[in-house]
C-alpha positions as CSV (number, residue, x, y, z in Angstrom):
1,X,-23.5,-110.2,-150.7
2,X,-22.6,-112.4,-153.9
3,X,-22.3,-116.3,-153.2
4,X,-19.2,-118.2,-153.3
5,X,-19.4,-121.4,-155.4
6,X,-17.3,-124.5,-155.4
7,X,-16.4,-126.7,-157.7
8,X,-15.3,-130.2,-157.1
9,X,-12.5,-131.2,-159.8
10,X,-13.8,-134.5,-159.8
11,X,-17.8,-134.6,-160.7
12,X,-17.0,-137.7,-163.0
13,X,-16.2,-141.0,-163.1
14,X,-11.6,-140.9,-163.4
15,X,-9.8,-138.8,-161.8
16,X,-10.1,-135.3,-160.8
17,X,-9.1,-132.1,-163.3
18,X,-6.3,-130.4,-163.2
19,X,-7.4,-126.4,-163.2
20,X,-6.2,-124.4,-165.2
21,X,-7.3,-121.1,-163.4
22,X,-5.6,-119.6,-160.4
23,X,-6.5,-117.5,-157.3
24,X,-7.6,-113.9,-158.0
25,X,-8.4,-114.5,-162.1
26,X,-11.3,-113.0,-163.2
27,X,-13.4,-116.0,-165.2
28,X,-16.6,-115.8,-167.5
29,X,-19.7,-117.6,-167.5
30,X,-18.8,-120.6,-169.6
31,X,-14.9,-120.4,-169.6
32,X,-13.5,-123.6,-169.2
33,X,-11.4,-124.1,-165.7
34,X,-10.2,-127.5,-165.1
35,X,-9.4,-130.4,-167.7
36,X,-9.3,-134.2,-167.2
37,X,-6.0,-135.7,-167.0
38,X,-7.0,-139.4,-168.3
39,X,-10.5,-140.1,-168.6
40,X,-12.9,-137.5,-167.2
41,X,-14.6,-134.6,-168.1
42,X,-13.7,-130.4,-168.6
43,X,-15.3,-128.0,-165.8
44,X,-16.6,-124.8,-166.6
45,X,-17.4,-121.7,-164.7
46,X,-21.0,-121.4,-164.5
47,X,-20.9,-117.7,-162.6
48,X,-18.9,-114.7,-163.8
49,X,-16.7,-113.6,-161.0
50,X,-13.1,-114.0,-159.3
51,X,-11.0,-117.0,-158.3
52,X,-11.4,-117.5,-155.1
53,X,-8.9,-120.2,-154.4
54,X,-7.8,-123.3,-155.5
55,X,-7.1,-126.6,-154.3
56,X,-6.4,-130.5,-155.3
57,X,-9.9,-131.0,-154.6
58,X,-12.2,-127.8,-155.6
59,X,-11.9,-123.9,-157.0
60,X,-14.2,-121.8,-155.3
61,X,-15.0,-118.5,-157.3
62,X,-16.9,-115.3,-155.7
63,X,-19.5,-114.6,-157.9
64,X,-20.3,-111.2,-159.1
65,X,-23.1,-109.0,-157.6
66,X,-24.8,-109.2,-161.5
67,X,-24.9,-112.1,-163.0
68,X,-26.2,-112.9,-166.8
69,X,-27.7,-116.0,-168.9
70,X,-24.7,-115.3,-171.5
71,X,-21.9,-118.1,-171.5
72,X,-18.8,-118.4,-173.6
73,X,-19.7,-120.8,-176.2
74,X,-17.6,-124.1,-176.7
75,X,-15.2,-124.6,-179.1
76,X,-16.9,-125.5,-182.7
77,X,-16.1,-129.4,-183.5
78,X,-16.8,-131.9,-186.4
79,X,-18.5,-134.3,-184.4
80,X,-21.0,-134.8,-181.3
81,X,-18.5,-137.1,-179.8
82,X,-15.9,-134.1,-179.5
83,X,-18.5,-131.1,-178.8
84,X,-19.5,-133.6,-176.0
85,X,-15.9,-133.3,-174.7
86,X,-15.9,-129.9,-175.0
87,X,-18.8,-129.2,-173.3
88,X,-17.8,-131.6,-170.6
89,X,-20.9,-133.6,-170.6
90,X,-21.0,-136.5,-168.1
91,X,-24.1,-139.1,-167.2
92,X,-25.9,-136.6,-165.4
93,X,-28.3,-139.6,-163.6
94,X,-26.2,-141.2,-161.8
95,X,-21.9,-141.5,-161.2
96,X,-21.2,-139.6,-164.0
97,X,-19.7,-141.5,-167.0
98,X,-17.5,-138.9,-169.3
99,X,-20.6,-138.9,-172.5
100,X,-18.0,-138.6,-175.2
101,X,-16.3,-141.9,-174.0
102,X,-19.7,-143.3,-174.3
103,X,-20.4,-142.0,-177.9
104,X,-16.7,-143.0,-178.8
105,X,-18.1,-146.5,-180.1
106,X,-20.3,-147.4,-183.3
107,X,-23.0,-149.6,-183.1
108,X,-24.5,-149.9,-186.9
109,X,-27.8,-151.7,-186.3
110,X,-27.8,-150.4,-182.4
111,X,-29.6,-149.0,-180.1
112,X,-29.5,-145.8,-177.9
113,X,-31.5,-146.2,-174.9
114,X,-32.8,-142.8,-173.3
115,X,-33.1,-143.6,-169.7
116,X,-35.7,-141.4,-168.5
117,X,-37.2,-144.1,-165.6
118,X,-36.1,-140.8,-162.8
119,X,-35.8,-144.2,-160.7
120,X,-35.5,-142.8,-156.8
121,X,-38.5,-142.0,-155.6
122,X,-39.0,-137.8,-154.4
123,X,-37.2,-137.0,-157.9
124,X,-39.1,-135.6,-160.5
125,X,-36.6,-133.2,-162.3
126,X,-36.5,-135.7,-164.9
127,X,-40.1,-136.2,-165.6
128,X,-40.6,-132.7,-165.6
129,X,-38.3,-132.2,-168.4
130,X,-39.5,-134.5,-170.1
131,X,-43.4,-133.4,-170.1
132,X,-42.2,-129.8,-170.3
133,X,-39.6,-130.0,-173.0
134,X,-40.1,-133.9,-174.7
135,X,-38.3,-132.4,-178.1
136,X,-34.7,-132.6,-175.9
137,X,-35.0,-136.1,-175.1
138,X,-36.2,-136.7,-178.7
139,X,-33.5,-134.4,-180.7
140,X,-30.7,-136.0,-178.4
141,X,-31.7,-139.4,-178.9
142,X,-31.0,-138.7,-182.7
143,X,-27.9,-137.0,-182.3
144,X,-26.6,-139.5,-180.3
145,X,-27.9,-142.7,-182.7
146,X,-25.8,-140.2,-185.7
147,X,-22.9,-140.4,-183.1
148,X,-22.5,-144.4,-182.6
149,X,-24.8,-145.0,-186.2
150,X,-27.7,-146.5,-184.4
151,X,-30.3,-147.6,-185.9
152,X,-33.1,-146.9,-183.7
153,X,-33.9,-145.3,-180.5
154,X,-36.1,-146.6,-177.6
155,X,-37.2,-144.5,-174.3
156,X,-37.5,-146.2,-171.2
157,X,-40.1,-144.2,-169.0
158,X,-42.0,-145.6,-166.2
159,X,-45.6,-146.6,-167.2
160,X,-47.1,-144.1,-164.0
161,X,-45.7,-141.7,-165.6
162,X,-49.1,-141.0,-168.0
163,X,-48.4,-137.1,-168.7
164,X,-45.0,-137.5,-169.4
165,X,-45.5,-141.0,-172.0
166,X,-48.8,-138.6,-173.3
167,X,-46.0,-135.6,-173.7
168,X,-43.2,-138.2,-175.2
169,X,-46.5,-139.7,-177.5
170,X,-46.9,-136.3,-179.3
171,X,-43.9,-135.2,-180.2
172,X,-42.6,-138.6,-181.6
173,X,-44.8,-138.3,-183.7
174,X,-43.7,-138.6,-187.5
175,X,-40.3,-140.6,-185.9
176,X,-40.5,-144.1,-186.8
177,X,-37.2,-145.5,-185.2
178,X,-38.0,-144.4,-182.0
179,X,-40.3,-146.3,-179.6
180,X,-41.5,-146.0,-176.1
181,X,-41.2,-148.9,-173.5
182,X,-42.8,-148.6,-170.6
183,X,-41.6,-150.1,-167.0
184,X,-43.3,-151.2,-163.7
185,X,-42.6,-148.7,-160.6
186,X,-40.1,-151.0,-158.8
187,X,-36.5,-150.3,-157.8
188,X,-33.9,-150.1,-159.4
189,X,-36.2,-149.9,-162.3
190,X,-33.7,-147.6,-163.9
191,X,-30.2,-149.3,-163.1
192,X,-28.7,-150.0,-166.9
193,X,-29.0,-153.2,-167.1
194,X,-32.3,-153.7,-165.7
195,X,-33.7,-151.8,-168.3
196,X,-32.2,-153.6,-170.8
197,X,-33.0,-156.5,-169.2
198,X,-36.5,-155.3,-169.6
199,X,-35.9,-154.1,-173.4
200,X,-34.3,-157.4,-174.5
201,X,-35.0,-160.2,-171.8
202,X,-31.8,-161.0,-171.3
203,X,-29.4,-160.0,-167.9
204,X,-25.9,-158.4,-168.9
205,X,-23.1,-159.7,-166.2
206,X,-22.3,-157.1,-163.6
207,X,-18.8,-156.9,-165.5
208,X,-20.6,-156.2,-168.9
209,X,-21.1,-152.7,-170.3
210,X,-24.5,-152.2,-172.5
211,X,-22.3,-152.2,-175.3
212,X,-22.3,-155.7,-175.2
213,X,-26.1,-155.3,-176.0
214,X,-25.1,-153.4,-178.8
215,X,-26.4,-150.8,-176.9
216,X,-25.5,-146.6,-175.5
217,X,-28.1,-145.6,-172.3
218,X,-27.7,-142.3,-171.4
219,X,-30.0,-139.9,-169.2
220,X,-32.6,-137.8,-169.5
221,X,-30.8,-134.6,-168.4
222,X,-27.6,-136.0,-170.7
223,X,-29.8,-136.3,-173.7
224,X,-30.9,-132.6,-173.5
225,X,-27.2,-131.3,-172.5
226,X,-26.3,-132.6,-175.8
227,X,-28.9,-131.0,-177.6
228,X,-28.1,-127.5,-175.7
229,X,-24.0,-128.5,-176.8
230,X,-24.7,-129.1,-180.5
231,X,-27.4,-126.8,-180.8
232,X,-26.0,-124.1,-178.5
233,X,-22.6,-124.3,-177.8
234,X,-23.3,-125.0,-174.4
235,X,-20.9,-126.3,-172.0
236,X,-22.8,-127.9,-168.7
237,X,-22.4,-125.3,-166.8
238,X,-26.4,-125.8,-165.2
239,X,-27.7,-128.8,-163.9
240,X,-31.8,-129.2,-163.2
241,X,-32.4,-130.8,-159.3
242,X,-35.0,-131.7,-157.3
243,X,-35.4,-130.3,-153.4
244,X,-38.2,-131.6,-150.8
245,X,-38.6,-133.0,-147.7
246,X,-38.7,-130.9,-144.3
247,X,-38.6,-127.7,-145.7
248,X,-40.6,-124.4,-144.4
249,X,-42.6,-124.2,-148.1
250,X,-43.6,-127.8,-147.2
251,X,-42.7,-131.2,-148.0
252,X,-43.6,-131.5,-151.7
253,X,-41.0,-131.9,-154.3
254,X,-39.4,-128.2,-155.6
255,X,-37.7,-129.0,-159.1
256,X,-35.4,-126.4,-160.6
257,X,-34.3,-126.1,-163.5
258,X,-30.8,-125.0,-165.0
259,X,-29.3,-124.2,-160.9
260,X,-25.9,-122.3,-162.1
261,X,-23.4,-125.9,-161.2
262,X,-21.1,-124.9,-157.6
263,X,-24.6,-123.0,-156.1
264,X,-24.2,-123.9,-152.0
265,X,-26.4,-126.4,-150.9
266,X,-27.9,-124.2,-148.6
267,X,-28.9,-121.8,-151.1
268,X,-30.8,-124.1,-152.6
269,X,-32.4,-124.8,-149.8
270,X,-33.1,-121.2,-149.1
271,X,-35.0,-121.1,-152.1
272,X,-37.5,-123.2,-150.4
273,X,-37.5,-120.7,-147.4
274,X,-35.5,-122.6,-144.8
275,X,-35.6,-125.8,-143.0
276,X,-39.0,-126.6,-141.1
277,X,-37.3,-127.2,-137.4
278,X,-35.3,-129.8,-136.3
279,X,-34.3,-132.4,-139.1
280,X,-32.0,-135.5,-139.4
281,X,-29.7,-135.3,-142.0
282,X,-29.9,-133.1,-145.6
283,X,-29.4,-136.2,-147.6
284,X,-27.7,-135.6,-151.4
285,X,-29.0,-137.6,-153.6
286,X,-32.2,-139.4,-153.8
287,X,-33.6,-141.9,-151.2
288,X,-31.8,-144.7,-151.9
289,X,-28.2,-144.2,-153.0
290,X,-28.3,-140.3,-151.1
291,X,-25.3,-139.7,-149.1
292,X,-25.3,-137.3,-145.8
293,X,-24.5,-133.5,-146.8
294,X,-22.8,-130.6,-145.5
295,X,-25.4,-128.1,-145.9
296,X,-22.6,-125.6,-145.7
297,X,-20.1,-127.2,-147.8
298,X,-21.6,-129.0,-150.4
299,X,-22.2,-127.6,-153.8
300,X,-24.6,-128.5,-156.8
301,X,-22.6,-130.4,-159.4
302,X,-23.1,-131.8,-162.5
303,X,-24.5,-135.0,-161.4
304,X,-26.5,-133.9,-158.7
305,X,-29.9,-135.3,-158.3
306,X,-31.9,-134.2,-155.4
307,X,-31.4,-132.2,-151.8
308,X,-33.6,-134.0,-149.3
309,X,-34.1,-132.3,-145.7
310,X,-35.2,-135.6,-143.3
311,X,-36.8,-135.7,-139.9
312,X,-34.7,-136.8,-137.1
313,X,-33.2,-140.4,-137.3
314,X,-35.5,-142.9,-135.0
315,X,-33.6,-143.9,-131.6
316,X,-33.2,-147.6,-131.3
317,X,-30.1,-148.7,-128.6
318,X,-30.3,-152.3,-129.4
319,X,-28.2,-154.8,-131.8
320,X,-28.6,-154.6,-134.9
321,X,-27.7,-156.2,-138.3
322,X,-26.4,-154.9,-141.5
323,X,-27.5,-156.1,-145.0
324,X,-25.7,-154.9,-147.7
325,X,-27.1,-154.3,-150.9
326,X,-25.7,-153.3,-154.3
327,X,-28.6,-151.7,-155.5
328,X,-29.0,-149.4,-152.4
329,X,-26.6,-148.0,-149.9
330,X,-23.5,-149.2,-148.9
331,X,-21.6,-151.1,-145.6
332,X,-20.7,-147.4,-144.9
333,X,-24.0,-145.7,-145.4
334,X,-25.5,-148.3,-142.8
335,X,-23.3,-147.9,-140.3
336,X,-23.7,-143.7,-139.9
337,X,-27.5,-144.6,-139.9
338,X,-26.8,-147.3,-137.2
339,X,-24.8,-144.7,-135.3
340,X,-27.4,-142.2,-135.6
341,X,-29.9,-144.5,-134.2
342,X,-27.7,-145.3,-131.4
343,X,-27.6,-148.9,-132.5
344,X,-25.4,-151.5,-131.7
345,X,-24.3,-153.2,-134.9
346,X,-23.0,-157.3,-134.3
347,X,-23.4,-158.5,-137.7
348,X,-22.7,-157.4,-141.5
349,X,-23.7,-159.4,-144.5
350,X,-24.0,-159.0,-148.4
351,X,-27.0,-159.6,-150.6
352,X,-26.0,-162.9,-151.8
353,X,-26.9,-161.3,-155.4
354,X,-23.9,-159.2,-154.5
355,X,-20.6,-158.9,-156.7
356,X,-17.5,-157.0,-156.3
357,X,-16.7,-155.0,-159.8
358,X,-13.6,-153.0,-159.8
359,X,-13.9,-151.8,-156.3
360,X,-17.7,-151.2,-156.8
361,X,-20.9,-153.1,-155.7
362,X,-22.9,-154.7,-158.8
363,X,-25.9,-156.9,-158.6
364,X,-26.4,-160.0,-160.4
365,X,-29.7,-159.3,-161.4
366,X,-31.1,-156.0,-160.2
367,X,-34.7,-155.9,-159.0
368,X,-34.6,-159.7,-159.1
369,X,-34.0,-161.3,-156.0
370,X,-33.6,-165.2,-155.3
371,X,-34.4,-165.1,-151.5
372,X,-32.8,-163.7,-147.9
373,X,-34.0,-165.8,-145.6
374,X,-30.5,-167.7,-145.3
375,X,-29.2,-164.4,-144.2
376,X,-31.8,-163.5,-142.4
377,X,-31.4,-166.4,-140.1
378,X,-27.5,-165.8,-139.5
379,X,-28.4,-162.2,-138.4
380,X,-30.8,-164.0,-135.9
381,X,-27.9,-166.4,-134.5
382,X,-26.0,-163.5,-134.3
383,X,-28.0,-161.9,-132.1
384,X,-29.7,-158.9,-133.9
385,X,-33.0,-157.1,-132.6
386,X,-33.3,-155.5,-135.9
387,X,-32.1,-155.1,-139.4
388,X,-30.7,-152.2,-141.5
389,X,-31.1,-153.1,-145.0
390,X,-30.4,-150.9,-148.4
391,X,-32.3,-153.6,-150.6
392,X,-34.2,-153.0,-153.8
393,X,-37.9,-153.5,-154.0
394,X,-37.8,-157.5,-154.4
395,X,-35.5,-158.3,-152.3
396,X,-37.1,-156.1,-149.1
397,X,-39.9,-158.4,-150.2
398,X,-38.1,-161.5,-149.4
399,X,-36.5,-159.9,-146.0
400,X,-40.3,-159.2,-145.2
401,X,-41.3,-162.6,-145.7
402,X,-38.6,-164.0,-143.3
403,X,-37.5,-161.7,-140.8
404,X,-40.9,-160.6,-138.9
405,X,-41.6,-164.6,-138.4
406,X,-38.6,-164.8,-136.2
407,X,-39.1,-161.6,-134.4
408,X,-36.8,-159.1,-136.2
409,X,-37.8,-155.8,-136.9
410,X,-36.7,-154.0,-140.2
411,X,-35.4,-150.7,-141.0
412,X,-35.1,-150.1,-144.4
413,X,-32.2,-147.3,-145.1
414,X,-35.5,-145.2,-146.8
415,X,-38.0,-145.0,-144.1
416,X,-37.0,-141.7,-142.6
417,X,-36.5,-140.0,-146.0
418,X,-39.7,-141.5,-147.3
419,X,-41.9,-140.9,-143.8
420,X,-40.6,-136.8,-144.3
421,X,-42.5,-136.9,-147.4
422,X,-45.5,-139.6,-146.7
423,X,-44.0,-141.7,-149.0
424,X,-45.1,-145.9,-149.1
425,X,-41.9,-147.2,-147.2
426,X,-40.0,-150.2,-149.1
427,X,-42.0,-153.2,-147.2
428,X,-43.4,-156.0,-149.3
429,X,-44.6,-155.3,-153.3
């Protein structure tokens, strides 16, 4: 029986796309189907097959029985910026940025910053590309410093990393404006400005973009979709992912590459024959900024990083406290933990490195932490057992220096994911 896939109209930061297909049209591998109204990003069908229906929110489209490789190619353009549009290229790391906005602005003297640090643990699509296929990463850097007339071009990989810096080594060589910086294996090692933190020793505001830097960053995965759109005439209609975690071939990382975009999650999961029992949550997303999936709902999309089957949540009926941390999960995110747990929650603090940005969470200095211990102590007044936190690597480090002395346990947001896969759980550094 052929596979429905579904298509969110909104896998980008704006607002959602308007399709432009309806129910019971016959579409092509490639075709275009939605477009942004405002800033976002054009959808594409990455199946041929018939519109299924169509909604504010999605387009689902039954897939024929045969599928092929073949796509309809994009428009032809007279610059990257616009074959970017065309191709309906978005960050594909992280919340998905629309890439042509990014390559809108010139930096002469600039730099492009590939981001290839694959930051959440369990990941490894990324790195995989990149010792695979380095000459993407490489070929897009260049095309993006032609866009914004950069002058150089530096890739940010972390330093465990040795087959993929060995891989990246090779092939630069013969480039002389492009360098390699390597980075410790901390979190949120590859959050924007923490890179360029580490690149230029000096911290952006959470309100600044890199541009202020005189900087672009942009993704592994984004880097080669723009070499596959210039080179190609390829829209992003195929999006490379990483599945683990309590699965029936095991608990090591499966990475695929070029998943057709709208494949069910389940599918996916399939792939890796089945579920291994009973399991906590099928987390979307990597460990730390994840969300809980619908395994029957939920569709690959173009910034989709990871599917992680967990074990069950742990059962702890006690009160317990929230900290809130920008560079993990959110207020929400800890509470349907909590409520898994069967917790009690009596108290709900920020990071006190956290700022509110246009509706979104932003650290002040990411990976950086000046100390929780004066939260720590109001969570013990308010008469927590435990705490939830979300924090990056530093700060868990400070929690863990303050909270076991006066008798609370911790719960970092990562320890079920990361004790699926034996992972080190975020403790002290």
């Amino acid at each position: 029986m052929s596979l429905i896939y579904k298509f969110p109209l909104k896998m980008h930061v704006g607002a959602a796309c308007k399709s432009i297909v309806n129910t019971k049209d016959t579409v092509k591998r490639g075709q275009c189907i939605a477009i942004p109204e405002g800033l976002g990003a054009k959808i594409h069908s990455s199946v041929n097959g018939i519109v299924k229906e169509v909604t504010g929110e999605y387009i689902l489209i039954q897939a024929d029985e045969l599928q092929s490789k073949e796509y309809i190619k994009i428009e032809q353009c007279n610059s990257i910026k616009d074959i970017c549009f065309e191709a309906g290229i978005v960050g594909a790391g992280g919340a998905g940025f629309p890439t042509h906005v990014k390559l809108s602005a010139e930096i002469p003297g600039g730099t492009i910053i590939a981001n290839c640090v694959e930051c959440e643990p369990v990941l490894y699509h990324n790195i995989s590309l990149i010792e695979q296929s380095p000459e993407l990463v490489i070929k897009g850097i260049k095309y993006a410093m032609e866009a914004v007339k950069a002058e150089n071009g530096i890739i940010a990989v972390k330093e465990k990393n040795k087959n993929a810096i060995i891989s990246l080594k090779n092939a630069l060589e013969g480039y002389e404006d492009i360098t390699i910086k390597e980075l410790p294996d901390i979190y949120p090692m590859g959050e924007e400005r923490t890179i360029i933190h580490e690149i230029f020793g000096k911290w952006l505001e959470p309100s600044q973009l890199p541009l202020e830097a005189n900087c672009v960053v942009l993704n592994t995965e984004t880097l080669a979709n723009i070499v596959r759109a210039v080179d190609e005439g390829k829209p992003v209609i195929d999006k490379d992912i990483t599945v683990g975690g309590k699965l029936a071939n095991g608990n090591k990382q499966n990475v695929f590459f070029q998943v057709p975009i709208g494949t069910p999650v389940k599918e996916m999961i399939a792939k890796c024959e089945g579920i291994d029992g009973e399991y906590g949550e099928v987390l979307i997303g990597g460990p730390y900024t994840g969300v809980a999936g619908d395994m029957d709902n939920d569709s690959v999309t173009k910034t989709s990083g990871g599917i992680i089957v967990t074990i069950p949540f742990p059962r702890y009926e006690d009160k317990v406290a929230l900290l809130v941390c920008a560079c993990g999960a959110n207020e929400n995110r800890l509470r349907y933990i909590a409520e898994k747990m069967g917790s009690e929650v009596v108290s709900v603090l920020p990071c006190k490195n956290l700022e509110h940005i246009k509706g979104s969470n932003k650290c002040k200095t990411p990976g950086t932490c000046p100390g929780q211990a004066g939260v720590v102590l109001q969570f013990k007044k308010a008469g927590a057992k435990r705490l939830i936190i979300s924090n990056c690597s530093d700060c868990s480090n400070t929690v863990m220096n303050s909270a076991p002395g006066l008798g609370l346990g911790v719960y970092h947001h990562t320890d079920h994911v990361f004790r699926t896969v034996d992972h080190e759980l975020t403790r002290r550094l």
